[in-house]
N, C-alpha and C positions, 0 to 999 in steps of 0.2 A: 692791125685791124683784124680779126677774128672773121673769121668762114661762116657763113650759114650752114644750121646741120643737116647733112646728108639726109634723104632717103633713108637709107640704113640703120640712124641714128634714134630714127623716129620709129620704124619699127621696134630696134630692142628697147624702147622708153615701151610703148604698149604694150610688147611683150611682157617685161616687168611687170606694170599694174595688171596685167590679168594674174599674171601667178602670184598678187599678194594676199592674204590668207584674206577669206570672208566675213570674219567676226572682228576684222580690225573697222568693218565699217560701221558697227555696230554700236560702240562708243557714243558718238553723238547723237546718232535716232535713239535710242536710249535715255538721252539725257535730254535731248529735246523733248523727248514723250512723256519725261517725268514732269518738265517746267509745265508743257502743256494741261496736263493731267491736275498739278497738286498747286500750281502758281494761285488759281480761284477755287482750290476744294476747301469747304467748310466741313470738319469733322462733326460738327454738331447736327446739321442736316442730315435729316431718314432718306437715303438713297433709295426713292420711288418716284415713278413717271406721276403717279396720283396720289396725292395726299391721304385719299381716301382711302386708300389700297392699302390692305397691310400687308408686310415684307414677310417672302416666305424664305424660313431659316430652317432649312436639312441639319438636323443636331444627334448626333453618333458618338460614339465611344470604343476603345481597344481596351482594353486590361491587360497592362503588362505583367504585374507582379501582385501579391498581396503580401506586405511586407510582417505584417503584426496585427493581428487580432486579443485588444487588450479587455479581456474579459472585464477586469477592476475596475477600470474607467468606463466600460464599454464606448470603447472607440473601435475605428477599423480602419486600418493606413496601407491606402492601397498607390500603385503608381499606375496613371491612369493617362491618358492620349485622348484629348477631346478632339471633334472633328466639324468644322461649322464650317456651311456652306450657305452662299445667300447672293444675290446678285445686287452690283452696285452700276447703275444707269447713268452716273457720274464717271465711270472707270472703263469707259468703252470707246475703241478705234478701230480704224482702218488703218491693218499691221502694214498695206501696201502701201502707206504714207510717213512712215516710220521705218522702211529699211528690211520688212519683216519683221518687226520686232511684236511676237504672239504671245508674251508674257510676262509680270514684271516680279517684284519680292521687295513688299513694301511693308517700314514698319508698323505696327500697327495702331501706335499712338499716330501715325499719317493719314489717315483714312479714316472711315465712320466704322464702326463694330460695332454687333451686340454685345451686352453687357449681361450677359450670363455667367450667372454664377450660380455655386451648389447652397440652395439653401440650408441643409443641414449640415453644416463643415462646423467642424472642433477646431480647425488653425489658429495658429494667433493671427497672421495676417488675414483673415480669411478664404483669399484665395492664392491657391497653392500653386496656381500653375506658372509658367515661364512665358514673356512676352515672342513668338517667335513671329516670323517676319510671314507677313498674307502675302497666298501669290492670287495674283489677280491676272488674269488673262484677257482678251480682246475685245471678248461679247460682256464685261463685265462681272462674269462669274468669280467669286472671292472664297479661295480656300486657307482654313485657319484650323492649324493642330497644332496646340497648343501641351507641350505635354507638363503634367506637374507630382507630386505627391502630395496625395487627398486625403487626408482627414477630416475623416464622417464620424457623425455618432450614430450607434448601432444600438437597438434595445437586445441584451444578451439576451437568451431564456434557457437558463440549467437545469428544466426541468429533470431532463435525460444527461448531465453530464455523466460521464466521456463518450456518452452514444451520442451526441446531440447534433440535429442539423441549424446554422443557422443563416438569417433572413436581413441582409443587412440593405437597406435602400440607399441609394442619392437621389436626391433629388435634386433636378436642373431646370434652370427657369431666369427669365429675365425680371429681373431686378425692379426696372422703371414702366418698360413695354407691356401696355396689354394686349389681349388677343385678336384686337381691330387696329393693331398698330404694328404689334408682330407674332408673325404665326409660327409657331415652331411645330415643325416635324420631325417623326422618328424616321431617321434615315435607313433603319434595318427593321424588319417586321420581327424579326424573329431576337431581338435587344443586339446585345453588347459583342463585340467582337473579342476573341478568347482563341485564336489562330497561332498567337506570339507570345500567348500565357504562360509563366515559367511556372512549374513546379513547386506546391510550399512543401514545404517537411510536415505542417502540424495540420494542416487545412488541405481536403479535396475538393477543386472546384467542381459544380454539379451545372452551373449555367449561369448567363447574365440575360435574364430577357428586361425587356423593357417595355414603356406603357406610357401613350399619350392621355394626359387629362387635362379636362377643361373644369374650371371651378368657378363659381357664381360666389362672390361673398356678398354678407349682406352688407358692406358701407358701398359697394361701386356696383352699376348697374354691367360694366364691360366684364367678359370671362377674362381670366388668368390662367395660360396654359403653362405647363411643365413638364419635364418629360422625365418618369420615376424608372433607373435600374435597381432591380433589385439581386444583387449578387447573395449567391443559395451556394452554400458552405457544406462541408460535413467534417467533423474531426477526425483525425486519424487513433482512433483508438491503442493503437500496438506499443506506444510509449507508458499510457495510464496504463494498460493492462499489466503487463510484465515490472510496474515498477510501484503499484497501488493496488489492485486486485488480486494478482497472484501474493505478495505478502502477505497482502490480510486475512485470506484463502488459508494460508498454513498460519497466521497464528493464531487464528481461531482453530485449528485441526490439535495446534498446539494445547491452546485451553482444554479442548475434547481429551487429548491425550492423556493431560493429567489427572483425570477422572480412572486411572489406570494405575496411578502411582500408591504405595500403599503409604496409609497413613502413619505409621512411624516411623516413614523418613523422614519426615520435617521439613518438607519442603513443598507441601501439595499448596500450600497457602502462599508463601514466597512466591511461587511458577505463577498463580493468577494473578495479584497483584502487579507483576511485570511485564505481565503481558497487557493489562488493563493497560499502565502504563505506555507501554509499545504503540497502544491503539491511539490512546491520545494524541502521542504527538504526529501519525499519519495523520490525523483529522483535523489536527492545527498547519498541517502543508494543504489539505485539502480548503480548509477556508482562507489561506494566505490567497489561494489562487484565483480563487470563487471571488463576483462579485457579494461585497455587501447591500444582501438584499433580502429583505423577506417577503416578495411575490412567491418565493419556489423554494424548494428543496433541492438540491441537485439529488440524480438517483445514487449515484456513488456514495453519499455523504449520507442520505438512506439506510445503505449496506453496513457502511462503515458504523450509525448509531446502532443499527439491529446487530452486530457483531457485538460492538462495546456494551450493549444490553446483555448480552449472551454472556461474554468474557464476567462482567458483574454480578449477574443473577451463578452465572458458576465458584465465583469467592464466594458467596454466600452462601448455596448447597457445601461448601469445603468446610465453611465454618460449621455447618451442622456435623455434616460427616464426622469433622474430630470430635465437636460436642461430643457425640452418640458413642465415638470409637471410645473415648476417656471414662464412663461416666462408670460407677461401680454403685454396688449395693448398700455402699458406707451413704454415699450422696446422694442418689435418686434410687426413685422405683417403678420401675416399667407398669404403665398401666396395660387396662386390660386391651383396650380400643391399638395400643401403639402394637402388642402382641399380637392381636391381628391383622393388624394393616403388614407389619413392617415381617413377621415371623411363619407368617400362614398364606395370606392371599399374594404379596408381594411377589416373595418364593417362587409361590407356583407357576405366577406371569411368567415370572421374569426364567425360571427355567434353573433353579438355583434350588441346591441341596447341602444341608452342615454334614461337614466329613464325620465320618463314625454313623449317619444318621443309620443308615441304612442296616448295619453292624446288629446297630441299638434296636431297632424292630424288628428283628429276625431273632435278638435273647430278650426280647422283650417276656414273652412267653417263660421262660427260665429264671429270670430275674423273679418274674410276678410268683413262681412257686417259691424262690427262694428266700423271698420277704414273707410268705403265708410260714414256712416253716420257721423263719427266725420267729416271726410273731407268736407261734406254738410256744415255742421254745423259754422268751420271755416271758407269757403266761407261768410258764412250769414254774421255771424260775424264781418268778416271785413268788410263789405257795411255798416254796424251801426258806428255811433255815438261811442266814449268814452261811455259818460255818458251814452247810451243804454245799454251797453255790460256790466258797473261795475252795474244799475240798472237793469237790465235783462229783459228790456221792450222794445215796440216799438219803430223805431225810426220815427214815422209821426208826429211831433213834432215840425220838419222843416218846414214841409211842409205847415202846417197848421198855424203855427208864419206866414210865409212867407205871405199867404191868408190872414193872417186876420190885418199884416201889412200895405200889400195894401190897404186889406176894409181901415181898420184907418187912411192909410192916404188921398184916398177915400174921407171918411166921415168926415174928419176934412177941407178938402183944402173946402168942403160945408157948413160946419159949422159956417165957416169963411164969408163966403157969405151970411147969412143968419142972422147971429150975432154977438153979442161980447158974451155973455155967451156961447155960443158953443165954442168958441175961443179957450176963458180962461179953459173950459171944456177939449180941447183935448193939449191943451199944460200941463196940470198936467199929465192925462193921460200919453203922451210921457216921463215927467220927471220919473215918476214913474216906468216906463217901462227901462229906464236904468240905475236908481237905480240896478233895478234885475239881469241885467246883469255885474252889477260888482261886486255887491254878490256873482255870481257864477265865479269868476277867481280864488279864492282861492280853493275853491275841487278840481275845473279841475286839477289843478298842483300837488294838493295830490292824486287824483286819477292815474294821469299818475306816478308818482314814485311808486304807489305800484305794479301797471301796469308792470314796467320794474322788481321790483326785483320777482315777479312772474314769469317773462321770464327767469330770470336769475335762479331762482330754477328750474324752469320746465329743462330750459337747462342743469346742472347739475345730475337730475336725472338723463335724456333723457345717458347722458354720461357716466354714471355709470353702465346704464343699457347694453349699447351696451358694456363698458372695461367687464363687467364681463360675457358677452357671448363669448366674446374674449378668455378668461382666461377659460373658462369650454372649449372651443374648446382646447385648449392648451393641457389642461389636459385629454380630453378625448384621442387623439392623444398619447399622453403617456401611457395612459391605452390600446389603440390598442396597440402599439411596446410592449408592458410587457408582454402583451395574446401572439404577433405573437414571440417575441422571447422563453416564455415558451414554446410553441409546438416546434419551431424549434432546439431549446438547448438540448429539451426531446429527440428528432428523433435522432438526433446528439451522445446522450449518447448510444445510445440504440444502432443506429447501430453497431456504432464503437467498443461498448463490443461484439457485436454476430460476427462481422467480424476478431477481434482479437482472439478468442475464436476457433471459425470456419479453421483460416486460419492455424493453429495451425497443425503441424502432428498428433496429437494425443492430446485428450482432456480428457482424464482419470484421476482423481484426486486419487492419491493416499501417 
């Protein structure tokens, strides 16, 4: 038969239970407080003392991340931590009846919950969030953070792309409840909480505030409240710039530059065309990226037409330019109007002088005597004789045959009168005399043929000289339009990057 326990035995048993831990008693007040609580909870039931009353629902948000802003689709996929807070009059004890038990973590398909959801979500399920477990504490109070990855639709506006800020809302609001049934409030005055917000690479956040509204439609006489963030974006420029604007920068300087190259290299027409080229397909990466859409222009896409404009209308001055450099006197004929624009007033704009000119005005003076004296000269000239002019002598030769013909005949029709040996004297004479002159029928005839092919080279020259002042006309003309369109092509770049740049809300590269 076994002893009764000691005194002694019965202390160290107390002893024990005081030193065993305090959350082992925890356990069943706990699980009695659940049976209590959810044995008779109808989740379908609005947790309020009065029907009439409608439930007031604290509704907040954190923004953790902004994961992608898809221009194309305009969407915006953010990870986001909703916050709902609302008291439940069914979910309320006295924790001194329960062991201390001040709070519980229940699921939430257990319980009643509003049914808030983002009216503007692109998801396929529609709501993106995770079911996590409400803690619900003693006085009733019911917290619910729910976090999920939200996709909204976002209207883009590229007006300003890559300067561009943008304005993307959620909208949040219950579903079934209107606002005599539940009352949603914005839990922060100043929106969205942005404390735990990670960093995007492409996008600066600039704020999330938020904004309670009440709307009256016209089928129901009750308001619909909802509570709009609107998360305010800015792009980060420093990727577009350095990898879009600065190219396009030089190959428009490029185009410019070729207004530089001289035209019988053969390649001034090749360089625009590739570059034209070049530009297109930046402007086909540019609209891959861009929503399709024609509310806007992006400003970029702006820049990039007003370059490719530039780059075009430059192949087209190139084609003139060769036109003009090629053209000779066999094929066209400078009129007078192009003589002045391109050879006189151009010139002077533009600062531009033909080599020799200056040479050439200074013997101007000299030349002009020395045409007045050729001009004598040919006068002379033609009063002479052939044979004067190919011998380079006088021509008193006539004159003086002539005189001394008479004398002879003169002197012979006396001769005759006075004798026969005089007779016979001047009749040898005369025979003798045109012996001479039928000796000289053969030079004259060679003189005259060389006569003419000398006219015929002198003319040739004369022709060669005037096609290729023709032809240095031509091509100075070319070389003014190549001078006036590099300055204007220059101005043109130039502007157009500081006006795009400038019109820009904000030109911060970051």
């Amino acid at each position: 038969m076994r002893a009764p326990p000691t005194a002694a035995a019965w202390l160290l048993a107390a002893i024990a239970c005081c030193c065993l831990p305090r959350e082992s008693l925890q356990g069943p007040h706990e699980k009695r407080l659940l049976h209590t609580l959810l044995d008779h909870y109808n989740v379908l039931e609005r947790p309020v003392a009065n029907e009439s009353d409608p439930l007031q629902l604290s509704f907040g948000l954190t923004l953790m991340q902004i994961i992608d802003v898809d221009e194309k689709n305009q969407l915006l996929i953010t990870n986001i931590w909703l916050k709902l807070e609302w008291n439940d009059v069914n979910l309320r004890w006295n924790s001194s009846e329960f062991g201390g038990v001040k709070d519980l973590r229940i699921p939430p398909h257990r319980i009643w919950k509003p049914d808030v959801l983002m009216y503007n979500s692109a998801d396929e399920g529609f709501d993106g969030t995770y079911p996590t477990n409400v803690v619900v504490r003693n006085n009733g109070s019911c917290l619910y953070v729910p976090p999920g990855i939200f996709k909204s639709t976002c209207k883009i506006d590229i007006t300003w792309f890559p300067f561009d800020d943008q304005r993307c809302e959620m909208k949040f609001g219950s579903w079934t409840y209107d606002g005599f049934q539940l009352d949603l409030q914005l839990q922060d005055d100043t929106g969205g909480d942005i404390s735990s917000f990670i960093t995007n690479g492409e996008w600066d956040l600039l704020g999330v505030p938020g904004k309670r509204n009440e709307i009256y439609y016209n089928c129901c006489p009750e308001p619909y409240i909802d509570i709009t963030f609107i998360i305010i974006i800015r792009r980060r420029t420093l990727y577009y710039f350095f990898n879009l604007i600065v190219p396009c920068v030089l190959i428009a300087s490029m185009a410019v530059l070729g207004f530089t190259l001289p035209p019988d290299s053969g390649e001034k027409l090749s360089l625009g065309v590739t570059i034209l080229l070049s530009l297109s397909v930046f402007s086909l990466m540019i609209a891959d990226a861009l929503p399709q859409t024609s509310e806007a222009i992006p400003l970029l896409g702006t820049y990039f037409n007003c370059i490719m404009f530039m780059v075009a209308s430059s192949v087209v001055s190139t084609i003139l330019i060769l036109n003009y450099h090629h053209r000779n006197a066999d094929t066209h004929e400078m009129s007078p109007w192009i003589k002045t624009i391109f050879l006189h007033w151009l010139p002077c704009v533009l600062r531009m002088s033909r080599p020799g000119m200056e040479a050439e005005a200074a013997a101007g003076g000299a030349r002009n005597k020395t045409l007045q004296l050729r001009e004598l000269e040919l006068k002379e000239r033609s009063s002479k004789s052939l044979l004067a002019n190919v011998l380079d002598i006088d021509d008193d030769f006539r004159h003086h045959g002539g005189s001394a013909a008479g004398t002879f005949l003169r002197g012979g029709g006396g001769g005759a009168s006075a004798g026969d040996d005089s007779s016979s004297t001047g009749g040898g004479t005369l025979l003798h005399g045109a012996g001479a002159a039928g000796s000289c029928l053969g030079p004259h005839r060679e003189l005259t043929l060389i006569l003419k092919e000398l006219r015929v080279i002198t003319d040739k020259l004369r022709k060669e000289d005037e096609a290729a002042e023709v032809t240095n006309d031509w091509k100075f003309a070319a070389m003014v339009v190549d001078r006036l369109c590099l300055i204007v092509f220059t101005l043109f770049t130039v502007i157009a990057t500081i006006a795009v740049l400038f019109s820009a809300p904000h030109i911060i590269v970051t």
